[in-house]
C-alpha positions, 0 to 999 in steps of 0.5 A: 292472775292471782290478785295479792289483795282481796275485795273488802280489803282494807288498806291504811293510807301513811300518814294520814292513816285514812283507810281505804276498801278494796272494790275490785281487781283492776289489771295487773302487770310486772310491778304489782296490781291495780285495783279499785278502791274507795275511802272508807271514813273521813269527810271523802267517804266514798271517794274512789281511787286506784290503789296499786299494790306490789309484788314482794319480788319487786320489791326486793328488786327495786330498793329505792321504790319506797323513797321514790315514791315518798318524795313523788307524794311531796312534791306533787304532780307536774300537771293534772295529766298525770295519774300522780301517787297520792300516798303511800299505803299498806295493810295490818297483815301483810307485808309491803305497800302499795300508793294510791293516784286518781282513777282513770276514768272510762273516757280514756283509751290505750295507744294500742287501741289506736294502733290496733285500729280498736279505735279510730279519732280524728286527725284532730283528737290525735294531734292534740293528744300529741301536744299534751304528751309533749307539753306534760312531759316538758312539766315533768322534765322541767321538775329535774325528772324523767319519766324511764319508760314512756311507751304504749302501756303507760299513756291513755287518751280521750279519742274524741278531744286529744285529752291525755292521763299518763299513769305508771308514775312510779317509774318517775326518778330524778334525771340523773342517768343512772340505771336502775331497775326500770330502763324502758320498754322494748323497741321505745328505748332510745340506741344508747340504753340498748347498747348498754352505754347510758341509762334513763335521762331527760334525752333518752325520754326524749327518743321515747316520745318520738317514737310514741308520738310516730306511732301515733301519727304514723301508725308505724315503728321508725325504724322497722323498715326493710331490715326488719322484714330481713330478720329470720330469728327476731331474737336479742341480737337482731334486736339490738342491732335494729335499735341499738346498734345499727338504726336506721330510719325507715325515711331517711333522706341520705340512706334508703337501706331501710325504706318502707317495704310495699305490702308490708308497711302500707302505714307508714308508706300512707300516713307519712307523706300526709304531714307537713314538713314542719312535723316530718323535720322534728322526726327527720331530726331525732331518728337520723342525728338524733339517733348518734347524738342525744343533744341532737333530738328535738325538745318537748317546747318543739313538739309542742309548737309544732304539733299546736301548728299541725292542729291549727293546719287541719281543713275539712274536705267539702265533699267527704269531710275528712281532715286534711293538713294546709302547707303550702311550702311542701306542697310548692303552691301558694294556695296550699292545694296542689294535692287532693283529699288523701280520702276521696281525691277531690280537689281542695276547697279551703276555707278561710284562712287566718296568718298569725306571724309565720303560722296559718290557722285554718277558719273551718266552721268550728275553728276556735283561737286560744291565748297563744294566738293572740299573744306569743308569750302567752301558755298554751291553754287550749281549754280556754277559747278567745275567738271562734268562727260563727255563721251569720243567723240569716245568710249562711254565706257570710262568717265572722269571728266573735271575740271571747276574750276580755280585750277589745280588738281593732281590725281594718279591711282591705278597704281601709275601713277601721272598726273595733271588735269588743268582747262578744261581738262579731268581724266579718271575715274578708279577703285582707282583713287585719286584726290586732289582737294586742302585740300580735296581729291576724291576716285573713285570706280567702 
């Protein structure tokens, strides 16, 4: 790819007039390129960041770039997960600009990596990085925007903690359906956009979403079933009618014409029936009403709880260590193992378990509690640990929960005894203990 600006290049930033150096060619795509730079005077020298730069032929097609971008830079980013336009930027020389946004750092991965299997996190790493798609988008909505093109290429994640950095920001615009030259990528474009009958809004973000967040969980597209494997010539009609005008769920519940085809969609047949149904609700509800009436599909707030549910579901098989996911109401017994470990087909052995209201958090080795499970009103915060499960320093068989957080607990066992917990110290967890967090209490089972 011909790179538009050179190493050593310098670029003024507007309207501070700082000045950056070009150190190297990042990574291109349809808009423009994507390079390293680093602040070349100024208290920051030698800060680096990316500095994207655009093609003069986009430009020209997209007029309003310029103003979007500018009013981006005002207001700001939604969170610290998104890789959010800094200011804009151009050169003495050249025509066109370009903006400048944080780095990305090594840590981070593509989706396709994860799809590829280049990449292979735990349950765990991509159930959290789930919920932060869902909650920064929710950010970003709630700011009046939508994003227009949430797919694979603008999403990266850390596969060893879930933590997400959503770039291409300067596809961001204000939610007003309108069109314009950004109206998504193929096959995560929601059915009204393909038929040409709306443009990007907060709800056709909303199809987006689930359909990264299948990929993610499911390793498979929602609605590449059996008609797909039909398709001769996968040409612009075909693809119209497989997501635009005739789409079908691959695992809806009232029309199996376009069920997953054995030998063909092996992940999807694999990884689906994994979830509990909490999660395959949200994605029953988006891909079979959903698909007709955008109102219909299922909000960012509930994807958030839902996925925070997911992660707090996980248990460790005992005999392969694979992550697996509690639910006693979709597997018809009340202690939550009428299935083995999908990996290896051992029964299950669960840990201690704790009921906060209608959720079940799983007590495993390393299990942690965040704000909002001990207090409902509270945001997610889940880089800030209230609780964890410790082991007792001379017998391994007895656990316990210390309090990290700043407020004094009282619990109650089974046996009617009351203690209080203060910051730092340690409960033994026992069939039937009760614990009061505040307004919201635990019950831990055995």
């Amino acid at each position: 790819m011909n790179q538009l600006l050179n190493s050593g290049e310098k670029v003024k930033m507007l309207p501070t007039e700082l000045t950056y150096e070009v150190e190297a060619f990042l990574g291109g795509g349809g808009q423009g390129e994507v390079y390293r730079a680093r602040l070349a005077g100024g208290s920051g020298t030698g800060a680096r960041v990316a500095l994207k730069w655009f093609f003069p032929h986009y430009l020209r097609r997209d007029p309003d770039l310029r103003a979007r971008l500018e009013r981006a830079v005002e207001i700001g980013p939604p969170s610290d997960r998104f890789l959010w336009p800094q200011e804009l930027v151009q050169t003495v020389d050249r025509p066109g600009f370009g903006y400048v946004m944080p780095l990305r750092e090594d840590r981070f991965i593509g989706i396709t990596d994860l799809v590829t299997r280049r990449a292979e996190p735990t349950f765990r790493a991509l159930v959290t990085a789930g919920f932060e798609l869902a909650h920064n988008y929710r950010q970003l909505h709630a700011k009046g925007f939508c994003y227009r093109d949430i797919s694979f290429g603008n999403v990266f994640f850390d596969p060893e903690n879930g933590e997400v950095r959503i770039c291409d920001n300067d596809n961001v615009s204000v939610d007003d359906g309108k069109g314009g030259v950004i109206g998504g990528t193929a096959r995560f474009m929601a059915p009204e956009i393909v038929r040409g009958e709306a443009g990007p809004s907060t709800e056709t973000d909303l199809f987006s979403l689930a359909v990264l967040l299948f990929y993610m969980l499911v390793n498979h597209h929602p609605l590449e079933g059996a008609r797909e494997a039909q398709i001769r010539c996968f040409d612009l009609p075909a693809m119209t009618r497989l997501y635009g005008t005739e789409p079908l769920f691959i695992f809806d519940p009232d029309d199996n014409g376009n069920q997953p085809v054995p030998g063909n969609d092996s992940n999807a047949l694999a990884l689906w029936p994994l979830y509990p149904r909490f999660v395959q609700d949200l994605f029953l509800l988006t891909f079979t009403r959903g698909l007709h009436d955008p109102d219909e599909r299922a909000r960012e707030s509930q994807w958030s709880s839902e996925l925070i549910r997911l992660r707090d579901s996980i248990f460790y098989c005992q005999s392969c260590g694979a992550h697996n996911f509690y639910d006693p109401e979709s597997l018809g017994n009340s202690n939550g193992n009428a299935k083995g470990c999908w990996a290896c087909s051992s029964p299950h052995r669960l840990p201690p378990r704790m009921r906060i209201d209608r959720d079940v958090v799983m007590l495993n080795h390393d299990s942690l509690l965040y704000p909002h499970h001990l207090d409902e009103q509270r945001r997610y915060e889940i880089d800030r640990q209230v609780a964890e499960v410790t082991q007792h320093p001379q017998n391994p068989q007895i656990w316990g929960l210390r309090n990290l957080s700043g407020q004094k607990w009282t619990s109650q066992n089974a046996d009617g005894e009351v203690s209080e917990i203060e910051p730092g110290k340690t409960v033994t967890l026992s069939s039937g203990l009760r614990i009061q967090f505040g307004n919201r209490e635990g019950e831990v089972r055995l």
